[in-house]
C-alpha positions in Angstrom: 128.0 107.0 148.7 129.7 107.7 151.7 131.4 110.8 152.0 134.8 111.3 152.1 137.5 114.4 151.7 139.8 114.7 149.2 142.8 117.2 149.8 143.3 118.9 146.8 145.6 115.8 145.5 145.7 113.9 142.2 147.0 110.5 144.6 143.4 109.1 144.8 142.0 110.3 141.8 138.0 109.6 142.0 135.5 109.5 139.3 133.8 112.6 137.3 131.5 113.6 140.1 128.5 115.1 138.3 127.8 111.8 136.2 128.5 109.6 139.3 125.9 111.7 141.0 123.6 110.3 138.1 124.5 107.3 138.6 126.4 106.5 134.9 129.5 105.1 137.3 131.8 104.1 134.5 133.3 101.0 136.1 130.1 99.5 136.8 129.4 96.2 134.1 125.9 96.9 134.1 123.3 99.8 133.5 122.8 102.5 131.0 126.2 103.9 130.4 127.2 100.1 129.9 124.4 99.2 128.1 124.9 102.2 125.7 128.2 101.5 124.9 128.8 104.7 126.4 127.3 106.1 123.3 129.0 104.8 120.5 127.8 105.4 117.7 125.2 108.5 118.3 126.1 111.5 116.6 126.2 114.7 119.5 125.7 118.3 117.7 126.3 121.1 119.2 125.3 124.7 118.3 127.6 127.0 120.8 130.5 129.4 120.5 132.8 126.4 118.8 135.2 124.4 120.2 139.2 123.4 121.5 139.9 120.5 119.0 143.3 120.3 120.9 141.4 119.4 124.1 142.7 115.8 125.6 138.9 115.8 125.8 138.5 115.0 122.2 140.8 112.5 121.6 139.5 109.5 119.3 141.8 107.1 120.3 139.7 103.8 120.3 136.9 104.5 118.5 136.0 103.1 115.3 135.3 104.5 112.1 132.7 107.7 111.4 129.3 106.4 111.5 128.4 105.8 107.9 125.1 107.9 107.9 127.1 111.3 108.6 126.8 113.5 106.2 128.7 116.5 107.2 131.5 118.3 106.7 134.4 120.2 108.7 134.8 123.4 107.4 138.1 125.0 107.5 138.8 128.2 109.2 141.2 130.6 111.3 143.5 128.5 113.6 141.5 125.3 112.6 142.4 123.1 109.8 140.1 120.7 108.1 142.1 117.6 109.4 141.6 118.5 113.5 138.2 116.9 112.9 138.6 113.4 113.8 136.4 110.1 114.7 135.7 112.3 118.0 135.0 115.7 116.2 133.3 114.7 113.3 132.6 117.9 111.6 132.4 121.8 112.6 130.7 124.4 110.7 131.0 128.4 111.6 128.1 131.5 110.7 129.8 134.3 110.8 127.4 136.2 108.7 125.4 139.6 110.0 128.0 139.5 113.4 128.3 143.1 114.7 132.2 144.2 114.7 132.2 143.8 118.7 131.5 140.0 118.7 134.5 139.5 116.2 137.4 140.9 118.5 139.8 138.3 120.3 137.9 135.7 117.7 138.8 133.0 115.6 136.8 132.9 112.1 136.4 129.6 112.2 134.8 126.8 114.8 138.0 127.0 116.9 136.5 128.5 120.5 138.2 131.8 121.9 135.0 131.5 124.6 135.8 128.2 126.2 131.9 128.0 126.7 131.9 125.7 123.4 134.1 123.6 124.9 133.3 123.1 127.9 129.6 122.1 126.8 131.0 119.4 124.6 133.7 118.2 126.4 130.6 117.6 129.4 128.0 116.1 126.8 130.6 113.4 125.2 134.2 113.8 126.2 136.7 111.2 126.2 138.1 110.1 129.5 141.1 111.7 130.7 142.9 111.1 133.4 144.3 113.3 136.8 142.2 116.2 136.3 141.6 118.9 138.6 141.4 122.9 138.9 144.4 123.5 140.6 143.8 120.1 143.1 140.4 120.7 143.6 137.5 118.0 142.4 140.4 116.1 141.1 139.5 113.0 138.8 138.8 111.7 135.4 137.4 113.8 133.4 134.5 112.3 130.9 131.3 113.2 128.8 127.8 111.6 129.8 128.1 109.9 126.4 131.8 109.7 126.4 132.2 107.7 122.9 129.2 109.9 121.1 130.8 111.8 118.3 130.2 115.4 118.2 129.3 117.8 115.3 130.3 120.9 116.2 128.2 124.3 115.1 129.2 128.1 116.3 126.7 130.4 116.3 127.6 132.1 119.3 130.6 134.5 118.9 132.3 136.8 121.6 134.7 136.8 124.5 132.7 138.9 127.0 128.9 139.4 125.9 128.4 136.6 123.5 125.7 136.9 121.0 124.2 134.1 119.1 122.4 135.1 116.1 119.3 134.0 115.6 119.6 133.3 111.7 123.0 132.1 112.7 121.1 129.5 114.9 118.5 128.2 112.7 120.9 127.9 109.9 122.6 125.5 111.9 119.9 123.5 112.8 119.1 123.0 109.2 122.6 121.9 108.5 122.1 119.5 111.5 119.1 118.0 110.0 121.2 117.6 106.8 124.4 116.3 108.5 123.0 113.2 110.4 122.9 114.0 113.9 120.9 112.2 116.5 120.5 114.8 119.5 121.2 118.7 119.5 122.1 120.1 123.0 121.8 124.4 122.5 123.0 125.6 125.9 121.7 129.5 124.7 118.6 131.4 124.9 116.6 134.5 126.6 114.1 135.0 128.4 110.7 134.7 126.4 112.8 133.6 123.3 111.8 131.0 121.2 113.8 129.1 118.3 110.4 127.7 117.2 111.7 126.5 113.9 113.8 123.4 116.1 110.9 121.7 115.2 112.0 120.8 111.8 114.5 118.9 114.1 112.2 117.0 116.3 110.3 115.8 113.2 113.1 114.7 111.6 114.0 112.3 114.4 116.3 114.5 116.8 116.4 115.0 119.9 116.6 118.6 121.0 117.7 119.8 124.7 118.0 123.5 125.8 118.9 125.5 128.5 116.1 127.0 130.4 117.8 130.2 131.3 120.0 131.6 134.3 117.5 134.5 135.5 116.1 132.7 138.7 114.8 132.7 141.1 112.5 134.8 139.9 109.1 133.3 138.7 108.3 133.8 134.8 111.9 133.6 133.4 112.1 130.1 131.8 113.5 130.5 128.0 113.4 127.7 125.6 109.6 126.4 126.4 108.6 125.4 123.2 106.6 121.7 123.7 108.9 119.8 121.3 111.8 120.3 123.1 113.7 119.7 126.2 114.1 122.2 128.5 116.6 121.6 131.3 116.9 122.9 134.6 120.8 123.8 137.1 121.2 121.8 140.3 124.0 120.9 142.8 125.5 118.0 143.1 127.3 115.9 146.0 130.0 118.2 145.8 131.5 121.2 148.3 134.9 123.0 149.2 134.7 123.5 152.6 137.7 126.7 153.5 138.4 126.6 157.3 138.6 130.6 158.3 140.9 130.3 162.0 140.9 133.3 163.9 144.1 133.9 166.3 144.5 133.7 170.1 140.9 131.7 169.8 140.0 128.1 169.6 136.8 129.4 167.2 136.8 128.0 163.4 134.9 128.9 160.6 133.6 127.1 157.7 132.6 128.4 154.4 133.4 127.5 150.4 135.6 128.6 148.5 137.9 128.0 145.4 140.9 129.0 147.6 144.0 126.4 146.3 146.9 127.8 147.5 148.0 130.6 150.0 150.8 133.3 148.3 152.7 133.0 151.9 152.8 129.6 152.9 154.5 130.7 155.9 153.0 133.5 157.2 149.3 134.2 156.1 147.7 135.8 159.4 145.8 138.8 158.2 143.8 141.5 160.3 140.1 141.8 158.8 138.4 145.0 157.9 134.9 145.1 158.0 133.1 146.6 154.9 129.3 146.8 153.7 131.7 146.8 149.9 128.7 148.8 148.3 129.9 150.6 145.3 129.1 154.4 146.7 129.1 153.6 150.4 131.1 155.2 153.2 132.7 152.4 154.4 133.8 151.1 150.8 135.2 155.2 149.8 138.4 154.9 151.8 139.9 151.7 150.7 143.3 152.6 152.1 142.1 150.5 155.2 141.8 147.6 153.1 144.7 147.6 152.2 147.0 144.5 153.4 143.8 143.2 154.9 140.9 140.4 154.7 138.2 142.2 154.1 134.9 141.2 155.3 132.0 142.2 153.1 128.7 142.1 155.2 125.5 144.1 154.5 122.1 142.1 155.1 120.1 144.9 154.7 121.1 145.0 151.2 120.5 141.0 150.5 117.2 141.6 148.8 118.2 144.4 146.9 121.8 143.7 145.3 122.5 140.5 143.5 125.1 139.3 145.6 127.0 138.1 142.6 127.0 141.8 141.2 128.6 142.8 144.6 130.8 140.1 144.8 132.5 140.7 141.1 132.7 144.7 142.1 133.8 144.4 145.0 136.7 141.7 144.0 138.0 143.8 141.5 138.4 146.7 143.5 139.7 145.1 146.4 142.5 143.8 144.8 143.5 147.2 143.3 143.3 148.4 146.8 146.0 145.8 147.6 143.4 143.6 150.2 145.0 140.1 151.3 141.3 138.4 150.7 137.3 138.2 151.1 135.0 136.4 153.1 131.6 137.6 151.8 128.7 136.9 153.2 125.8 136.0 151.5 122.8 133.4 150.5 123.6 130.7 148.6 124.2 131.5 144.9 125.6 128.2 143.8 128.1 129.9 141.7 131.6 129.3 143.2 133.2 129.6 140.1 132.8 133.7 140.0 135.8 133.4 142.9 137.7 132.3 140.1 139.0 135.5 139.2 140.5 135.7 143.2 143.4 133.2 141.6 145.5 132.4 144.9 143.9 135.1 146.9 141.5 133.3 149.1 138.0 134.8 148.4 135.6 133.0 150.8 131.8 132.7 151.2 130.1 132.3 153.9 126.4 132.5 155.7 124.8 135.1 157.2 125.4 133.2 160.7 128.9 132.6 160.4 129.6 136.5 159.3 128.0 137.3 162.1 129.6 135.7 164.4 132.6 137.1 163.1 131.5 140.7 163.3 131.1 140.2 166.8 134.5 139.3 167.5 135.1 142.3 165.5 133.1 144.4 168.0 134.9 142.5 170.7 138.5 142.8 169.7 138.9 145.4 166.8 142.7 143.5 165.8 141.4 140.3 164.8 142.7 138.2 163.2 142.3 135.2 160.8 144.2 132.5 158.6 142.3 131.1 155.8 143.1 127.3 155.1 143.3 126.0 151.3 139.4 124.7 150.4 139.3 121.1 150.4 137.4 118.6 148.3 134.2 117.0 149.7 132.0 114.7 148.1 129.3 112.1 149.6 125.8 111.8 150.8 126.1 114.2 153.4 126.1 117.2 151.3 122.8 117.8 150.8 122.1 117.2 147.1 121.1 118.3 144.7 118.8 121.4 145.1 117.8 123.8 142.5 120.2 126.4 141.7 119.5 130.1 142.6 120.4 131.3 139.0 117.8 128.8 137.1 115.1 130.1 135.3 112.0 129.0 136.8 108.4 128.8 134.8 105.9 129.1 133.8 106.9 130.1 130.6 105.2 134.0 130.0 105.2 133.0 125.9 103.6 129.2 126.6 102.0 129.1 130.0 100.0 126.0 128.7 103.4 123.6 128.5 104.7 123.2 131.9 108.9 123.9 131.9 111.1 123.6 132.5 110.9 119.8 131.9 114.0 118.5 133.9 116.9 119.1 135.7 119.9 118.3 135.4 123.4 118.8 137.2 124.9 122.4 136.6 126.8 124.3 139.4 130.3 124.3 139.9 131.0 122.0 136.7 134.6 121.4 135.4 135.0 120.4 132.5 137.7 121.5 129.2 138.1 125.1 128.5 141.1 125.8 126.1 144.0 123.4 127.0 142.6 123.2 130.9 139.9 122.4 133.0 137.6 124.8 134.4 134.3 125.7 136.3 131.5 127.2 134.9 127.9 127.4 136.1 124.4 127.9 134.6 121.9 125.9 132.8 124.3 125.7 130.0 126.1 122.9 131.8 122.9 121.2 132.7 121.8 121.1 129.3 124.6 119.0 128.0 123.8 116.2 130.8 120.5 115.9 129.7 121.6 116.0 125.6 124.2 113.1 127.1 122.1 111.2 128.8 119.7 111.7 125.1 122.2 110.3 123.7 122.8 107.0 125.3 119.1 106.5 125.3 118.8 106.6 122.1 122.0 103.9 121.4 120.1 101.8 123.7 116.4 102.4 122.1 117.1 103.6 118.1 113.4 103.2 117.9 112.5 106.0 120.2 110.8 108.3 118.6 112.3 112.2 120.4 109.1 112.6 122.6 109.5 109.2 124.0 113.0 110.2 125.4 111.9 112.9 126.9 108.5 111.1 128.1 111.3 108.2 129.5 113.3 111.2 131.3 110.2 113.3 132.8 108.4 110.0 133.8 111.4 109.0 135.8 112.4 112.0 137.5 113.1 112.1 141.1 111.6 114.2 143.7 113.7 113.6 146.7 117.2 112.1 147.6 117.7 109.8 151.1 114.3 110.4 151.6 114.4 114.3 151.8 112.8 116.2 149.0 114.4 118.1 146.8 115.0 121.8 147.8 115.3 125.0 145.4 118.1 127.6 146.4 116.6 131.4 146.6 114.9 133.9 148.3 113.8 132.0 150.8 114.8 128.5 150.0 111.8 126.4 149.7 110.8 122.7 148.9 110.9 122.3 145.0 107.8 122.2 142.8 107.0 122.0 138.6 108.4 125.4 138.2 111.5 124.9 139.2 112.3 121.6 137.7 109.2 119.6 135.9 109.5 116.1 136.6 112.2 116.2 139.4 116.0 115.2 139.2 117.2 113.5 136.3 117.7 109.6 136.9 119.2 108.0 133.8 119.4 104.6 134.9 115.5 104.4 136.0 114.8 106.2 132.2 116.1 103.1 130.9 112.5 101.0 131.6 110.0 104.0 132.2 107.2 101.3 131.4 104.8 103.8 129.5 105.2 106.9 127.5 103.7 109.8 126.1 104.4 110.0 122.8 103.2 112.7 119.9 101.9 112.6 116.8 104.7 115.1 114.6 101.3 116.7 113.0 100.5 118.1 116.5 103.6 119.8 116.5 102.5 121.2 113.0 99.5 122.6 114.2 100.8 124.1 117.7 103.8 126.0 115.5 101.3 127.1 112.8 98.1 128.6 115.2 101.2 130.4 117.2 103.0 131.4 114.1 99.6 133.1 113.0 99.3 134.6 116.3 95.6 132.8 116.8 94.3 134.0 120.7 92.5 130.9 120.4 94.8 128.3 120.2 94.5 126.7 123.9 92.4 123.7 122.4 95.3 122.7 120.2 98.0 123.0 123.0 95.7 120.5 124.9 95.7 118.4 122.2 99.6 118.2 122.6 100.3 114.3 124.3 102.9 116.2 126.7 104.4 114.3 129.9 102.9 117.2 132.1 99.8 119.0 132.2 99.2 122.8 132.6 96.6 124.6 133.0 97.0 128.7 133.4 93.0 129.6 134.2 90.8 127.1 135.6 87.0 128.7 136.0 84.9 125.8 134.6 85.7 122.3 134.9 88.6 121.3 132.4 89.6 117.9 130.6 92.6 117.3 129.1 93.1 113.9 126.8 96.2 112.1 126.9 97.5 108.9 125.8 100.0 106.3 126.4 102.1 103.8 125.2 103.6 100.7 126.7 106.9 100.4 125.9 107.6 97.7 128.5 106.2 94.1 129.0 103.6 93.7 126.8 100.9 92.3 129.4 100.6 94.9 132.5 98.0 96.7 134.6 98.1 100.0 135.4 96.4 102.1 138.4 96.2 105.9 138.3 98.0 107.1 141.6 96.8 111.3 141.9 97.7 113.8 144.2 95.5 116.8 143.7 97.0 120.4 144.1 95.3 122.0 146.9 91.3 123.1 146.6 91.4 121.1 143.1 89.5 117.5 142.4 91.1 116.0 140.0 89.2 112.6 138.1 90.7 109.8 136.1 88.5 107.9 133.7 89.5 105.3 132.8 91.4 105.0 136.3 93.0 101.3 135.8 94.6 100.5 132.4 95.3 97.0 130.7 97.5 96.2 128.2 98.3 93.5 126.1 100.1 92.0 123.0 97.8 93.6 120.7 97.1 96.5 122.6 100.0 98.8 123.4 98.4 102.1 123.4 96.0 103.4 126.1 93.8 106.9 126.4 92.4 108.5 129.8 90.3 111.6 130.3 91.4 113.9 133.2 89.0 116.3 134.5 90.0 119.3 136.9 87.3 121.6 139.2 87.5 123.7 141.7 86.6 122.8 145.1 86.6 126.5 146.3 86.0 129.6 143.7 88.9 131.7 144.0 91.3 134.1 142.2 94.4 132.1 143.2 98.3 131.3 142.5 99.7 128.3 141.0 98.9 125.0 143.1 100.8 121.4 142.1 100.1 117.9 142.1 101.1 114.8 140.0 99.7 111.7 138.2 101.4 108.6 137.9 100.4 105.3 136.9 101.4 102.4 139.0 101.9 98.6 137.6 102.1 97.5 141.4 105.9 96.9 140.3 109.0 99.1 139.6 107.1 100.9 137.2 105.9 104.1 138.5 105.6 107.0 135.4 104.8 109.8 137.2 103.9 113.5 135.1 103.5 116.7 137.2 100.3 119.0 137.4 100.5 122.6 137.3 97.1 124.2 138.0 95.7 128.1 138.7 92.3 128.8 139.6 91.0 131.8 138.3 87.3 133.5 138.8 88.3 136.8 137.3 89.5 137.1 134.1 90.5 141.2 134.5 92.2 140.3 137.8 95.9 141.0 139.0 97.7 138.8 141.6 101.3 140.8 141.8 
């Protein structure tokens, strides 16, 4: 797509960028959005902190009657009456039960959301289409769900305006009434790190499709939540999308750039402002006397802190007491968090982020001319293939999973930075895995309209299997400390492509009584249960502690054209030999299921870290079903790496 700049006007309103970005362009008469019929039909549940029925987002004007095998019910409440359910919002159910006093204040006892994370989950997963949307001009557009004529059953679970807690008995008791009520796919944008909901089994064996969030504590390794094998665990990335904030100095032709969510200046007319340099450490010198701040852009700048300080616990500090102090603005300088929605709070103050190059430069004028001066310009909209797109986000979870190092997660990712989507009456952003999740359940979603006889692992087989690994030819990078190409651990299969998911030519599919005997050795806390989790027909391969040589089984399905050939394309992790047997497979009318032996070894003994590879199977064709490979060698078993 070639990129373009929208000025923070409705005039040329363009379509909802993070499903364009996927490619489900909603004017196009062909592929899976089309196909789908947008996902009519396919019930959406969602276990969260409620929802807005009000929301433009869930009108059901033009869709037909419920579907006939619902089975729920919409359960009256505070501020939400029985009839806001409609052909949109199906049904709601609330669990209030065992909630601490805390998580109850500023609430509604009832589905309606106080949050606005509820909301804005559904609204992303199968909102209607709503015209001249925008936060305050910025990404203006339609707004729209990935399955925008789904139906949504609604579940909250989670409670609270500040902390939100979602009860774990809260949880399950919601996915039981799921099971009951008739939905097809459950997106759960919640979780911890090293928390299971192992009991959403009961859901995959009953047909559904289950999607999670993998967790917001990245970029550290060992953080991934939600790893259970059944389910789909999705990753954050960017999309095609930036705000690019001009920062002019005076009696200088120099220009900064940096991002922002900066719509309107309070003094059109006169909004030259002298900067004050600050480290804006809670407890530091520099940051005691704010009196100098006062009337002032203040520019936060400490690199030596970078590795110690989460920049997005500075940057919240250090707003709020800025603007007590009476400051004019921020441009803080830091690494790329991929969080621009935490400026939200700034309102029309212009609170600006920029790199560690450009703050410099800007100190150095500082040095040079201790009056400067700067005028921060409104952020603009860009969107187009020269942002560089998508890339991991800093904030998501990476594996391998501490609980189940043996299941490679997270599985997928999925677009979730900077999304706007319905909160309340309005459109907002938020940020996190949470919004990636519901692109993923989405995307679910219209796969299943377009396949009913997917069984839940073949979805997410089709999804893995199709996942790409690079954009315009560049691979895909992963934001953090230091950025780096990505690998398994930060997003399984790659990128999500929902159009290629369509025709993924093979699958893995799983026998529901391997899920039964995976829940019931871990439920029974068995330290011997690694030879069942290889039995698991998973569309990755793991394997935590490779001494001896190691074969896993798997099998595959052609869900394609029934006569095809299939050669085993592998790329070994580093210092490990990796053997295919059989390493061609045939299929044919009667034969529509294939098995293959791979074998790992070492080529060098030693104690090592996690190395990556891949295997894919190649039909010569379009057809390319590719699973990662994530492998550590290990001589030693009472050996330490960290």
């Amino acid at each position: 797509m070639e990129g373009r700049v929208q000025i923070g006007s409705l005039s040329e309103p363009i379509v909802w960028a993070s499903h364009d970005f996927l490619g489900l362009d909603y004017t196009k008469p062909t592929g899976l959005l089309h196909d789908a019929k947008y996902g009519d039909g396919i019930i959406i549940g969602v276990i969260d902190t409620g929802i807005w029925p009000e929301s433009e987002s869930f009108s059901d004007e033009g869709l037909g009657p419920v579907p006939s095998k619902w089975k729920g019910t919409c359960q009256a409440g505070q501020g939400f009456r029985s009839n806001q359910c409609n052909r949109k919002i199906i049904g709601a159910r609330w669990y209030d039960k065992h909630l601490a006093p805390k998580y109850l204040e500023g609430e509604y006892r009832s589905a309606r959301d106080a949050n606005g994370h509820g909301t804005h989950v559904a609204s992303t997963v199968a909102g209607a289409l709503v015209p001249n949307v925008s936060f305050h001009g910025l990404a203006a557009g339609y707004a729209r769900g990935a399955a925008p004529r789904a139906r949504l059953a609604v579940y909250k679970a989670c409670w609270g305006l500040g902390q939100t807690s979602c009860n774990r008995a809260a949880v399950l008791q919601a996915i039981d009434d799921a099971i009951h009520d008739g939905v097809d796919v459950l997106s759960l944008s919640l979780g911890g790190p090293s928390f299971e909901y192992f009991d959403s089994f009961h859901a995959v064996k009953n047909g559904i499709t289950v999607v999670f969030s993998a967790g917001n504590e990245g970029p550290a390794p060992r953080t991934v939540s939600n790893a259970s094998p059944w389910a789909i665990s999705v990753a954050s990335a960017t999309i095609d999308r930036a705000f690019p904030t001009v920062i002019t100095l005076a009696n200088s032709t120099s220009n900064f750039v940096g991002q922002s969510l900066f719509y309107e200046p309070d003094d059109k007319d006169d909004n030259w402002y002298e900067v004050y340099h600050s480290s804006c450490l809670p407890g530091s010198p520099d940051f005691s006397n704010l009196t100098l701040a006062a009337g002032k852009i203040v520019l936060c700048y400490s690199p030596d802190s970078v590795s110690l300080i989460s920049p997005l616990y500075t940057m919240t500090s250090a707003m709020k007491t800025l603007k007590e102090a009476g400051a004019k603005g921020i441009i803080f300088a830091t690494y790329a968090f991929d969080r621009l929605n935490a400026l939200e709070s700034c309102g029309s103050m212009p609170c600006v982020l920029v790199d560690f190059e450009v703050a410099r430069q800007i100190t150095r004028s500082v040095d040079e001319n201790t009056a400067l001066v700067v005028k921060v310009a409104a952020a603009r909209t860009w969107i187009g293939g020269e942002v560089l797109a998508p890339k991991i986000s800093t904030f998501s979870s990476r594996g391998p999973s501490p609980l189940w190092p043996y299941f490679l997660k997270p599985d997928i990712a999925a677009p979730g930075s900077d999304i706007l989507a319905a909160v309340r009456g309005s459109y907002k952003f938020m940020s996190g895995t949470s919004m990636a999740c519901p692109h993923v359940s989405g995307v679910a979603a219209l796969l299943k309209a377009l396949h009913p006889d997917w069984s839940p692992a073949i979805i997410k087989s089709a999804l893995v299997t199709t996942a790409s690994n690079e954009k315009y030819g560049l691979p895909i990078l992963a934001d953090g400390l230091p950025q780096k190409i990505a690998d398994p651990f930060d997003y399984g299969g790659g990128f999500i492509d929902p159009n290629r998911a369509v025709d993924p030519g093979l699958a893995y599919d799983v026998d529901l009584k391997y899920y039964d005997s995976v829940f019931a050795c871990f439920s029974a806390g068995n330290s011997s249960c690694e030879f069942e989790f290889r039995k698991m027909n998973l569309p990755s391969i793991a394997i935590p502690y490779l001494k001896a040589p190691t074969t896993v089984l798997r099998t595959v399905t052609n869900v394609g054209q029934a006569d095809a050939v299939y050669k085993a394309v592998v790329q070994s992790p580093p210092g490990v030999q990796i053997l295919v047997e059989p390493s061609v497979l045939q299929f044919s009318q009667g034969k529509k299921k294939q098995s293959f032996k791979v074998t790992f070894s070492m080529t060098h003994k030693v104690q090592g870290s996690y190395l990556f590879g891949s295997l894919a199977w190649h039909d010569g064709g379009a057809h390319y079903v590719r699973i990662p490979i994530a492998v550590r060698p290990v001589v030693f078993d009472n050996y330490a790496d960290v």
